[in-house]
C-alpha positions in Angstrom: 22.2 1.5 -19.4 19.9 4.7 -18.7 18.5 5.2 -15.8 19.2 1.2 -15.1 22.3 1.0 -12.5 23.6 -2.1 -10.8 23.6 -1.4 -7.2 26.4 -1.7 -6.6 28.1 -2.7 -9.7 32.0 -2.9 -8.8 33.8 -3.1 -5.0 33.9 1.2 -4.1 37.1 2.0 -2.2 36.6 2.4 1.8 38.6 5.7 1.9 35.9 8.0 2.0 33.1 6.3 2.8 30.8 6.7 6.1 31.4 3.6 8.3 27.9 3.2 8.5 28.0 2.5 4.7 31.2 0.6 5.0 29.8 -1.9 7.4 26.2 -2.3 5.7 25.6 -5.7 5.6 26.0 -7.9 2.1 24.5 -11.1 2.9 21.8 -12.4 5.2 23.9 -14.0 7.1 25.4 -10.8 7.9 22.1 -8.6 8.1 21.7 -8.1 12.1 18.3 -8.1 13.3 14.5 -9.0 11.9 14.8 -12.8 12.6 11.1 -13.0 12.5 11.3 -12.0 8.9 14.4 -13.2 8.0 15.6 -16.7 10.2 16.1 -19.1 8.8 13.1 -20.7 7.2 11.0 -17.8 7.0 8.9 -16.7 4.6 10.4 -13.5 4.0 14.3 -15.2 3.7 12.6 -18.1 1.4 11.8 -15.9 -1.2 14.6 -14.0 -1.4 16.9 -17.5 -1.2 14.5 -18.7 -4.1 14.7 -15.5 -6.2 10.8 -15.8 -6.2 10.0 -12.4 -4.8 6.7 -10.1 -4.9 6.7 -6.1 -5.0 6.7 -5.5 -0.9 7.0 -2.3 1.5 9.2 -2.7 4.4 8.1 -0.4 7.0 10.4 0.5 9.8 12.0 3.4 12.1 15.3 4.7 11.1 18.3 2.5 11.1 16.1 -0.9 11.1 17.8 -2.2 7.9 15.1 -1.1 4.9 17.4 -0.4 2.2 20.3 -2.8 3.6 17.5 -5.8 2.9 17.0 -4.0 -0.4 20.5 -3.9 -1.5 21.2 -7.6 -0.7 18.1 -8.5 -2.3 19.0 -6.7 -5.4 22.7 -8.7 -5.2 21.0 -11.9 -5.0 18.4 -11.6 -7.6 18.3 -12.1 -11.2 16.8 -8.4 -12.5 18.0 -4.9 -13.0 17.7 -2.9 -10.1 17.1 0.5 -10.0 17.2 2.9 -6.5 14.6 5.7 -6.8 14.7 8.2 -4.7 11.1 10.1 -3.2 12.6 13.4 -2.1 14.6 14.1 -5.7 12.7 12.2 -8.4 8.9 13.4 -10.3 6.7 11.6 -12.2 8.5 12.4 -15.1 11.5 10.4 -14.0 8.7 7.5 -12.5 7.8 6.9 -16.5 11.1 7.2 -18.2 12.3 4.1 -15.4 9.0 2.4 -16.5 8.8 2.6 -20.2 12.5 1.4 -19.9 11.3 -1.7 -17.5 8.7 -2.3 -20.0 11.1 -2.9 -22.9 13.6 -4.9 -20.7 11.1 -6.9 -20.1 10.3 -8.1 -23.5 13.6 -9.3 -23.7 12.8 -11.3 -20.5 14.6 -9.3 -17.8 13.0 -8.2 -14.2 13.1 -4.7 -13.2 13.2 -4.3 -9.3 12.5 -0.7 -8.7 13.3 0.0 -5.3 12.1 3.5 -3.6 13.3 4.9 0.0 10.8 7.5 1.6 7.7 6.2 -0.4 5.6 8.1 1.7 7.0 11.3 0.2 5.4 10.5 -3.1 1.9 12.5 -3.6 -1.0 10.4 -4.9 -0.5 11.4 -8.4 3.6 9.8 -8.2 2.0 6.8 -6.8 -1.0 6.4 -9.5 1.8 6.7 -11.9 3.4 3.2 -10.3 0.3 1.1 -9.8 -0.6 0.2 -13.8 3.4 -1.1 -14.2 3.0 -3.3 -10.8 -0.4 -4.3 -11.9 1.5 -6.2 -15.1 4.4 -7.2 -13.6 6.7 -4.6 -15.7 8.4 -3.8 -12.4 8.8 -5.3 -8.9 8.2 -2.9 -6.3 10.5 -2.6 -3.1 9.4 0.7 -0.9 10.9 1.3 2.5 8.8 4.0 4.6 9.2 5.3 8.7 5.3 6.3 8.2 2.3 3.9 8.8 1.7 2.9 5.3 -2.1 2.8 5.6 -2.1 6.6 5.6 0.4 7.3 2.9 0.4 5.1 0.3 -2.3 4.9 -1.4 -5.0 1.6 -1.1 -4.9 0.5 -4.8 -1.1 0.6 -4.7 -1.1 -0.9 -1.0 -3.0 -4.2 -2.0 -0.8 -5.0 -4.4 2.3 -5.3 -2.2 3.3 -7.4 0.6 3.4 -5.2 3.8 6.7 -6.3 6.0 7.3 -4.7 9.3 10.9 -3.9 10.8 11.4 -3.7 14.6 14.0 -1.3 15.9 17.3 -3.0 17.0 17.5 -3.3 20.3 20.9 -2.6 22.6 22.3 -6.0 22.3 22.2 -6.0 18.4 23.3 -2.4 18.2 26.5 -3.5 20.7 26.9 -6.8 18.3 27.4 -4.2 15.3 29.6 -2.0 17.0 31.9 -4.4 18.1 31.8 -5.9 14.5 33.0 -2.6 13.1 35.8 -2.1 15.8 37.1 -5.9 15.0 36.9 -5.4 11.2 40.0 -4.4 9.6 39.0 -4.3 6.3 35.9 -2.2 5.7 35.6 -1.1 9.6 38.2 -0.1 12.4 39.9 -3.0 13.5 43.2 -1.7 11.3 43.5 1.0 14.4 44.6 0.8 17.7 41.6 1.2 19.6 40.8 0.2 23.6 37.0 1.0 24.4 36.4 1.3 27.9 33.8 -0.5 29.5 30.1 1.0 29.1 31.1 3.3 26.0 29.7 0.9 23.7 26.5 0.1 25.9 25.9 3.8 26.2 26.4 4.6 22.3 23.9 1.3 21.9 21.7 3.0 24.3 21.3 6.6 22.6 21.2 5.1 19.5 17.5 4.0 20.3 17.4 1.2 17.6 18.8 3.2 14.7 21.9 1.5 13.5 23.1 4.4 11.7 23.2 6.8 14.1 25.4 4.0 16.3 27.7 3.8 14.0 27.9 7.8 13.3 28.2 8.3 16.7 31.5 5.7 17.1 33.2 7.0 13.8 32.7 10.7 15.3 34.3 9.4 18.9 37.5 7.8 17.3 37.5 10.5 14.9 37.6 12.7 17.8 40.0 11.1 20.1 43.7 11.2 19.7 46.3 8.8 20.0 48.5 8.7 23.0 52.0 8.0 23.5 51.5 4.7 22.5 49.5 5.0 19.5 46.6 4.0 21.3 43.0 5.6 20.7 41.4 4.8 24.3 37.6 5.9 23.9 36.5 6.9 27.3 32.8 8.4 28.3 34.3 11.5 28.9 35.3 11.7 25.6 32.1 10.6 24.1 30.2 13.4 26.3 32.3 15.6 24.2 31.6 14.2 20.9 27.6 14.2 21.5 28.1 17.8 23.5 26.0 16.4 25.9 26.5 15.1 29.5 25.9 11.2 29.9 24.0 10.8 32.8 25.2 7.8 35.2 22.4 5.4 34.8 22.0 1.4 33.8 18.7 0.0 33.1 19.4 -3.3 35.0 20.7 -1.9 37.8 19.7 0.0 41.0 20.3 3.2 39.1 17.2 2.6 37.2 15.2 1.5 40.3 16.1 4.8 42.5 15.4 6.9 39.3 11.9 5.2 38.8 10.9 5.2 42.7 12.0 9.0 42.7 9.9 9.9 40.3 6.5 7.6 41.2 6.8 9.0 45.1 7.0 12.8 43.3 3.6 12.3 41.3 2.7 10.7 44.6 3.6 14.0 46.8 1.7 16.3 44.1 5.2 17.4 43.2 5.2 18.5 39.3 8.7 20.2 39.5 10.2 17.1 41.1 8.6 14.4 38.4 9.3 16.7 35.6 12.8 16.1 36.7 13.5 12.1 37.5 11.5 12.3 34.2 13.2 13.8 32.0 16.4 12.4 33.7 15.5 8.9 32.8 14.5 10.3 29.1 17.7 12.0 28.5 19.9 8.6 30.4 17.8 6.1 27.4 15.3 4.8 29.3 12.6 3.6 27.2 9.8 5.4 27.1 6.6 3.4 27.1 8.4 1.7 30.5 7.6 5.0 31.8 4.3 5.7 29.7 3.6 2.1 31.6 4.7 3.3 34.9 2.5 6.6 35.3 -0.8 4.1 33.9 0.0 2.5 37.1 0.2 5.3 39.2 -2.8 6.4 37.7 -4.9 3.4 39.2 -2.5 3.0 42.8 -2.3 6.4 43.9 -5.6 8.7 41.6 -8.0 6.0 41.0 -11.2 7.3 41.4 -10.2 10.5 42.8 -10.0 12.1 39.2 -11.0 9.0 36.9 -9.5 10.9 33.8 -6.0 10.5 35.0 -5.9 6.8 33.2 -7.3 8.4 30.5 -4.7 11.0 30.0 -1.7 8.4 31.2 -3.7 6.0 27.9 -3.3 9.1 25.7 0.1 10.0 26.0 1.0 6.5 25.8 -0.4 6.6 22.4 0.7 9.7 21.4 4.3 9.0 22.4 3.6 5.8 19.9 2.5 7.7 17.5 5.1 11.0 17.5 8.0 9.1 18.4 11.1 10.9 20.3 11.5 13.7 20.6 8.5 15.5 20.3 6.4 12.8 22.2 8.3 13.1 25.0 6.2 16.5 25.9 3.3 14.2 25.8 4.7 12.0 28.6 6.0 15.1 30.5 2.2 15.8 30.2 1.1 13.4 32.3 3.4 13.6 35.1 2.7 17.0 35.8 -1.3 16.2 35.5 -0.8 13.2 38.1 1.2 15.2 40.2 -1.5 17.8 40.6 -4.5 15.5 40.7 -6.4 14.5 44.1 -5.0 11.5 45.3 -6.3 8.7 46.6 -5.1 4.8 47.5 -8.8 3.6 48.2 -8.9 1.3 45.2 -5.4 0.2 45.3 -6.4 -0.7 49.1 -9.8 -2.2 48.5 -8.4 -4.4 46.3 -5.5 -5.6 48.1 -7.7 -6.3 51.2 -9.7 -8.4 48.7 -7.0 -10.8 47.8 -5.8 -10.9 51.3 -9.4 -12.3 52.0 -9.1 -14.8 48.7 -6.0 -16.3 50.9 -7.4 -16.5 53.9 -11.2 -17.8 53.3 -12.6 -20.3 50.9 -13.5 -20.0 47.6 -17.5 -20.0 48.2 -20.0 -21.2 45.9 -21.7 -18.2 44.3 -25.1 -17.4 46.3 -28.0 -19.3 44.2 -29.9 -16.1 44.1 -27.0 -14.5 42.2 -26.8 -17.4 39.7 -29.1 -18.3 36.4 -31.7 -20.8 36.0 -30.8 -21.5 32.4 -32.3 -25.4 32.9 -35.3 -26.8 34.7 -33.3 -28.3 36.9 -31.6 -25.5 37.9 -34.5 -23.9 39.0 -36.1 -26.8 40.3 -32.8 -26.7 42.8 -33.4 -22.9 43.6 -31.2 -21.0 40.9 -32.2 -17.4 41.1 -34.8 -17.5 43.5 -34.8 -14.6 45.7 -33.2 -12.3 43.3 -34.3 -8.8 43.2 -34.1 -7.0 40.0 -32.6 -3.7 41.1 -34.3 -1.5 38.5 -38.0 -2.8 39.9 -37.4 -0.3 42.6 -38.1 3.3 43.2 -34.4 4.4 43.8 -32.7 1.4 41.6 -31.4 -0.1 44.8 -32.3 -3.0 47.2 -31.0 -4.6 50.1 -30.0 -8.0 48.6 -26.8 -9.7 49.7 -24.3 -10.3 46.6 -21.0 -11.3 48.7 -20.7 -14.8 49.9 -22.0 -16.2 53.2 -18.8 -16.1 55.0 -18.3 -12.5 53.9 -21.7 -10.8 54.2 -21.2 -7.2 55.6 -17.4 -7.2 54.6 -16.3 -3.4 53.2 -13.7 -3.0 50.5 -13.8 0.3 48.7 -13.6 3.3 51.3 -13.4 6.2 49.4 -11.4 9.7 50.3 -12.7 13.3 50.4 -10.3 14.0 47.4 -11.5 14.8 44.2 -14.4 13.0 42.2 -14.7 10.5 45.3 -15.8 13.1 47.7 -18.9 12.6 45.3 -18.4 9.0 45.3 -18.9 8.9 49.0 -21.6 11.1 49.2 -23.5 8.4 46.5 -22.1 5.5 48.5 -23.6 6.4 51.6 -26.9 7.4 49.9 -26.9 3.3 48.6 -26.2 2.1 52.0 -29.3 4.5 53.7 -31.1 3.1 50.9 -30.3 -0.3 51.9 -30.7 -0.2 55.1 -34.2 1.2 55.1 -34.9 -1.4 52.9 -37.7 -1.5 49.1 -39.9 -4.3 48.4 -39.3 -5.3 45.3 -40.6 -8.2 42.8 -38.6 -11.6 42.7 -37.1 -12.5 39.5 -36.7 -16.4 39.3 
């Protein structure tokens, strides 16, 4: 058959075999995960149901299920199927598996070419695919971790349907693992194993979506735990802080653990403590806390306890969000650490977070007033036969761009929200808020605008 392979063309024995590869799902009833591509009834799950399939790039972190979903669409398809590999195959290899898909399909049999890591193909590797998907000589399945729209190249992009995998979250992760522990056959469930309670909810949680690693991580802790007098492997978080050589810190992300650990570090940046926030920071990192919960956390404290005291602190706390999106863990966690130790040492100041809440305390307690007619449009004749606009004075009509008009309500003419601090950027917010109330108070004429 050359280069043309079955996936997987005859049962492999188990003995041997990583559990992760033992366990990979065969069906899509089995796959775990992607329901909005795969449920029933979707698009993606029609296609592959109705053998009526288009070259596609599933893009997704580690672990999501890329070349699972390949492998069970290569089993339930009618065509040759042929892995290809982006870190150990050339362009020479690309157009002896396409001349060979050419002839095969004369003879009226579909080539599905399917390559992992396409994003470590160079332009030229991917020019080389684009005039065999253009014909329909092959049917292109690439799986990537990297935002195709960067590396793959445009003319090869348009001509495949773009899927996106989400990371598995905990629950799905725990639904595999206990899968694998109940399976006799191609998982563990031939051994006598007792998990105590949280092992698999911690594996679930430093697995951070990547089935794989989950399963690596519990075929290294039974691996590593010995029977005891009864025969029994009991796998204990002690024992899987030996395995991973790395302490697991007492934490759950429900619980109150999560809320002291979060409240620690938000009253650190809040005391201008960097040491101290670098700590509950990392802390929460290193337990599996997710990390755009804390990216989210330090926006927030960026508004409730900076504001306008240094107005690039939501700038900064924006960035690393993005950069954490962008990096991943764990390089992206220094981005985040980033921020906490640039709030921690910023001027603070409440002032907005107050004015604000003083605001909505006066929404509760007063009326909801009709907006001042001076403040409003005369976009009708009526409307301004009824006094829409009139009084209005057009700010930039006078010499300092200021006027004494009234723009609060009635009920709460003279009312003062925003106080700002001596800290920071609003010690020069003051100053320029006092100058606009002088300025107001010794009044400029200015022209009406009806």
């Amino acid at each position: 058959m050359g280069l043309f392979r079955a996936i997987e063309p005859e049962p492999e024995p188990h003995a041997g075999r990583p559990l992760a590869d033992r366990m990979r799902p065969e069906t899509l009833d089995e796959f775990v995960g992607q329901e909005n591509l795969l449920g029933p009834g979707k698009p993606l799950r029609t296609q592959i149901e109705k053998d009526e399939l288009g070259s596609m790039l599933f893009w997704g972190p580690p672990g999501c299920g890329k070349t699972t979903l390949a492998r069970i669409i290569a089993k339930g398809t009618r065509s040759q199927f042929v892995p290809f590999s982006a870190v150990l195959s050339g362009i020479k290899e690309i157009k002896e598996v396409m001349q060979q898909a050419e002839g095969a399909r004369r003879y009226g049999q579909r080539t599905i070419v399917f390559v992992d890591e396409v994003h470590r193909f160079n332009r030229s590797q991917q020019d080389a695919f684009l005039p065999h998907v253009e014909s329909g000589n092959v049917l292109l399945i690439g799986a990537t971790t990297e935002n195709p729209s960067f590396e793959v190249i445009a003319p090869l992009l348009s001509r495949m349907k773009v899927y996106v995998l989400e990371p598995l979250s905990e629950r799905q992760i725990r639904e595999l693992l206990e899968r694998a522990l109940a399976d006799p056959k191609r998982g563990l469930g031939d051994q006598n194993i007792q998990v105590e309670p949280r092992v698999l909810e911690r594996i679930a949680v430093l697995a951070n979506g990547d089935a794989r690693a989950a399963y690596n991580t519990l075929e290294a802790l039974v691996s590593g735990t010995e029977a005891d007098g009864h025969g029994r492997r009991v796998l204990s978080e002690e024992r899987l802080s030996d395995v991973l050589q790395k302490k697991l810190l007492p934490y759950d992300k429900a619980g109150e653990e999560h809320y002291n650990l979060i409240s620690a570090l938000h009253k650190s940046v809040r005391n201008s403590d960097p040491d101290a926030a670098l700590y509950w920071l990392a802390r929460m990192l290193e337990s599996g806390e997710d990390p755009l919960y804390l990216a989210r956390r330090m926006v927030r404290m960026a508004s409730e306890d900076i504001g306008l005291a240094e107005p690039g602190a939501l700038a900064l706390t924006i960035a690393a969000k993005e950069a954490f999106d962008f990096i991943g863990p764990p390089e992206g966690y220094l981005a985040l650490a980033q921020a906490a130790v640039y709030l921690s040492l910023a001027p603070k100041s409440n002032a907005l977070y107050t004015a604000y809440g003083a605001v909505r305390e006066d929404l509760e307690k007063t009326i909801a007033e009709p907006v001042p007619l001076h403040l409003r449009n005369a976009v009708t004749g009526l409307m301004g036969q009824l006094g829409y606009g009139k009084g209005y004075q057009y700010a930039h009509d006078a010499a300092e761009k200021v006027t004494d008009m009234t723009c609060l309500p009635q009920i709460l003419v003279g009312r003062t929200y925003y106080q700002p601090t001596d800290q920071g950027w609003e010690a020069r917010i003051r100053q320029r808020l006092e100058e606009i109330r002088r300025i107001q108070k010794k009044g400029q004429p200015t022209r009406n605008r009806e």
